[in-house]
VOPAGU-2260 file (C-alpha; in pm, 1 decimal, decimal comma):
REM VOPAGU-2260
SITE   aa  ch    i         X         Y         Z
SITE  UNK   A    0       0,0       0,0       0,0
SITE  UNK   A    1     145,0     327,4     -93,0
SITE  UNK   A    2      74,4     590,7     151,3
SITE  UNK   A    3      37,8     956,4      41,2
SITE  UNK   A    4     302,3    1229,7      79,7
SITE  UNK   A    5     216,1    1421,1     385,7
SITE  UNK   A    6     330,3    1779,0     456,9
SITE  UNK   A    7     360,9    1857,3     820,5
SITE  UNK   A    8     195,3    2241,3     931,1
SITE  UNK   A    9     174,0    2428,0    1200,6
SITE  UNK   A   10    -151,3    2557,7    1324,3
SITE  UNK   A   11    -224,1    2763,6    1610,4
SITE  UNK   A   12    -526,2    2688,6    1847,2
SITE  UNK   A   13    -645,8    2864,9    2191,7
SITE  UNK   A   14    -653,3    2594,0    2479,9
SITE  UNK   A   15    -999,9    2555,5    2489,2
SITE  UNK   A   16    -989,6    2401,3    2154,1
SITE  UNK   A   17    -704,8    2213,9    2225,4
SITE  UNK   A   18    -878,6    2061,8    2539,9
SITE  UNK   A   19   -1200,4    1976,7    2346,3
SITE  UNK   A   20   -1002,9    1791,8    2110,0
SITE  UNK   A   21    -792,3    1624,4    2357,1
SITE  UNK   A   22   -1126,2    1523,5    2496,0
SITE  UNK   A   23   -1266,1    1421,3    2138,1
SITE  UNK   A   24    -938,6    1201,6    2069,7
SITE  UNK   A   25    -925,4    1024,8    2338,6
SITE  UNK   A   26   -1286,3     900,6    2344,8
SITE  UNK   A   27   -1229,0     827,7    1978,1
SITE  UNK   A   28    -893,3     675,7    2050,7
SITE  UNK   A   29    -788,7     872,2    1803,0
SITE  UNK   A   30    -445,3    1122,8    1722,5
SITE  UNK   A   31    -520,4    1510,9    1729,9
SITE  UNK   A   32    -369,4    1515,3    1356,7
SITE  UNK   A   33    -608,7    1263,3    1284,2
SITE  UNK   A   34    -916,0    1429,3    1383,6
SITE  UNK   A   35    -771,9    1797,8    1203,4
SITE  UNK   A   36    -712,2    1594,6     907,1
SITE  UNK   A   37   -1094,2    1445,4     926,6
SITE  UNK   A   38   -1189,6    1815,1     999,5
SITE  UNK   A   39   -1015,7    1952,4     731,6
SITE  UNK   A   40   -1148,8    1721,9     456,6
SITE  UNK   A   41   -1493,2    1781,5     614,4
SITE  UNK   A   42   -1464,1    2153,0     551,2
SITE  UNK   A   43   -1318,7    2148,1     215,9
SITE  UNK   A   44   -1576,5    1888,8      88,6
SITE  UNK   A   45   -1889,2    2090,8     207,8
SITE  UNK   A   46   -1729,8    2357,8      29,7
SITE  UNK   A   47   -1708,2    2131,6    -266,4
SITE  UNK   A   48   -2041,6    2034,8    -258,4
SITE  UNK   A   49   -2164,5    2345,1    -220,6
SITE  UNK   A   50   -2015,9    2500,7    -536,9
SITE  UNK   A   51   -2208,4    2243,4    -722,1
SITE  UNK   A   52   -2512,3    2264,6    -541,8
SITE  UNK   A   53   -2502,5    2659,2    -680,1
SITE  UNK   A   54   -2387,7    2567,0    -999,6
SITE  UNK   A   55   -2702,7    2336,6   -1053,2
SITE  UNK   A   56   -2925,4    2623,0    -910,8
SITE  UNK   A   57   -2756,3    2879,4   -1108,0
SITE  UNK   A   58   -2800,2    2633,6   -1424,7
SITE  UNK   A   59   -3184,4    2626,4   -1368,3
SITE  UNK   A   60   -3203,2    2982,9   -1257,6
SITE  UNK   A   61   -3071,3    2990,4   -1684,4
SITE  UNK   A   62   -3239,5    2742,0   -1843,0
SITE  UNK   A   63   -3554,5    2730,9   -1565,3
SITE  UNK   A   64   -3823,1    2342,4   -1641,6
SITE  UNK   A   65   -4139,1    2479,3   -1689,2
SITE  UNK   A   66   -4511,4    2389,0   -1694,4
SITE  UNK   A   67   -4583,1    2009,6   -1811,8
SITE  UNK   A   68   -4219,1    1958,0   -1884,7
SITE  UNK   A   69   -4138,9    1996,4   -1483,2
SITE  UNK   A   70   -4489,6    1788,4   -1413,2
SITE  UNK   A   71   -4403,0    1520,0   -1666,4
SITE  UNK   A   72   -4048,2    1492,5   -1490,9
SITE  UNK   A   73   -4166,7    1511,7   -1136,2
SITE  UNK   A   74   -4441,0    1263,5   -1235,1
SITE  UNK   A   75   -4195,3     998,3   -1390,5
SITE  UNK   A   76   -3991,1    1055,4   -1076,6
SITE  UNK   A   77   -4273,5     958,3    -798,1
SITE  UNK   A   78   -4330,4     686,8   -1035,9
SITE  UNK   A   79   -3970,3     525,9   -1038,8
SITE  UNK   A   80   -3934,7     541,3    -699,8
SITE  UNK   A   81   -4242,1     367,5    -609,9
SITE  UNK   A   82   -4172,8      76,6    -864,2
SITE  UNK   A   83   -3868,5      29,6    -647,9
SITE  UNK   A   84   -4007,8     -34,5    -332,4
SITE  UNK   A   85   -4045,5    -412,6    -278,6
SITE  UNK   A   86   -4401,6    -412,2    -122,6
């Protein structure tokens, strides 16, 4: 298994956050740079998601479904999902 390069930083915290994830790690059994990393790919990936969440609006907000095309769609939708279901 190859792991990745890792650069080392150096971030500064206040002591209360230290302590609450001192407290975190250890009921996780976990490192502290494990949990920032976790933390850190958290952030950045709701950030991620986000930007394409508002490029799908913003795509809409151009090209906006209207009237029976949007019904249609919807329709065919509800209708999919309930074939699904095993009943």
């Amino acid at each position: 298994m190859v792991m990745a390069r890792r650069t080392q930083t150096l971030v500064q915290l206040t002591d209360e956050l230290v302590a609450l994830l001192d407290e975190r790690a250890a009921r996780q059994r976990r490192s502290r740079s494990d949990l920032i990393r976790e933390a850190i790919e958290s952030f950045l990936g709701n950030d991620a998601e986000a930007h394409v969440s508002r490029q799908i609006v913003a795509g809409y907000e151009r090209i906006p479904q209207e009237g029976d095309d949007l019904e249609s769609w919807t329709r065919r939708g509800a209708l999919d999902l309930i074939e699904e279901e095993p009943w």
